[in-house]
C-alpha positions as CSV (number, residue, x, y, z in Angstrom):
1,X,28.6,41.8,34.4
2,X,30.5,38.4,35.4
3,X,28.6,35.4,34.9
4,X,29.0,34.5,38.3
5,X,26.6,37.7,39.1
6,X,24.1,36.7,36.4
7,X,23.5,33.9,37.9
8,X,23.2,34.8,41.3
9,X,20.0,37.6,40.2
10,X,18.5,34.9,37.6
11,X,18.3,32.6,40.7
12,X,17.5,34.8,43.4
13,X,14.7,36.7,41.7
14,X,13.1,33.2,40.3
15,X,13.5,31.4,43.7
16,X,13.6,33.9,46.6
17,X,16.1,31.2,48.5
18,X,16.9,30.3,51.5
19,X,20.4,29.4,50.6
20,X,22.2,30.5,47.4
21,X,25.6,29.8,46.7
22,X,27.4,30.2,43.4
23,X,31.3,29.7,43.5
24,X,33.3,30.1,40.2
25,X,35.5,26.8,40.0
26,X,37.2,27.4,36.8
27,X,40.8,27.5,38.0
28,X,40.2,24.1,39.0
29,X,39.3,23.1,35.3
30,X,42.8,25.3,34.1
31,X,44.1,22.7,31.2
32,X,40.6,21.0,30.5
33,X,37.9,21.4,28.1
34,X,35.9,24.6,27.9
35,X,38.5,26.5,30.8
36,X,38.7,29.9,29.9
37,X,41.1,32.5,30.9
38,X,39.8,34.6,33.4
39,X,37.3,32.0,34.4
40,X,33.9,32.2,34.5
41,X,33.0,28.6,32.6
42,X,32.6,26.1,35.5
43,X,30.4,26.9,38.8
44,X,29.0,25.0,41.5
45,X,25.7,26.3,42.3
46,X,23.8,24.9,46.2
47,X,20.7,26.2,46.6
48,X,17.4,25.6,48.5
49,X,13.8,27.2,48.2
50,X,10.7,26.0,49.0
51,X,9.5,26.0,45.4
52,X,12.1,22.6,44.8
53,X,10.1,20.6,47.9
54,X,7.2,19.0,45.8
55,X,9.8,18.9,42.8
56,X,11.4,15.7,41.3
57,X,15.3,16.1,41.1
58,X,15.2,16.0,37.6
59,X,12.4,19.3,37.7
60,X,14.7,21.0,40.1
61,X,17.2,20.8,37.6
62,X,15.1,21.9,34.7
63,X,13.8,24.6,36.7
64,X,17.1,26.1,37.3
65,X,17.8,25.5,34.0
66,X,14.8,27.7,32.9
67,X,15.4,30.8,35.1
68,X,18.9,31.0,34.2
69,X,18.0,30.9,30.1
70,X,19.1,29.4,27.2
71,X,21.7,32.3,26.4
72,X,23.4,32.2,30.2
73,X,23.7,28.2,30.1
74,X,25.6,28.3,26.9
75,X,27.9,30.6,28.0
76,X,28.7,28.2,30.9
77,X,30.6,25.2,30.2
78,X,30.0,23.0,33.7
79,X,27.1,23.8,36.0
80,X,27.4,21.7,39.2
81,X,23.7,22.2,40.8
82,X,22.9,21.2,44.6
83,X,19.5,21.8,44.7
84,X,17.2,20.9,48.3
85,X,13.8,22.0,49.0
């Protein structure tokens, strides 16, 4: 499974959004740290739920942290959140 599916069903099933969008941006990266071939190492993630409302931006963060799971995050090597309640 690409990573860019993981974390679509980590998010979706913790968060039930409104929005979810996950876009692999590796090529971007090609030449930097942490670009892999093939991609999957850098993605920009925009979602909103109505969990994040009463949530500082520093909890949102964590949050999404959580759901995605220690082993998923350090497969990833940029994770660009935009995170609204």
């Amino acid at each position: 499974m690409r990573i860019e599916d993981e974390i679509r069903g980590k998010l979706q099933a913790a968060f039930q959004p409104r929005v979810l969008e996950v876009s692999d941006d590796s090529e971007a990266h090609r030449g930097h740290a942490g670009y892999r071939e093939g991609g999957q190492s850098h993605f920009t993630v925009v979602i909103e739920a109505e969990s994040f409302a009463p949530m500082s931006r520093i909890a949102r963060h964590r949050a999404v942290h959580a759901a995605l799971g220690k082993d998923l995050v350090g497969r990833i090597h940029a994770l660009a959140l935009q995170i609204s309640g």
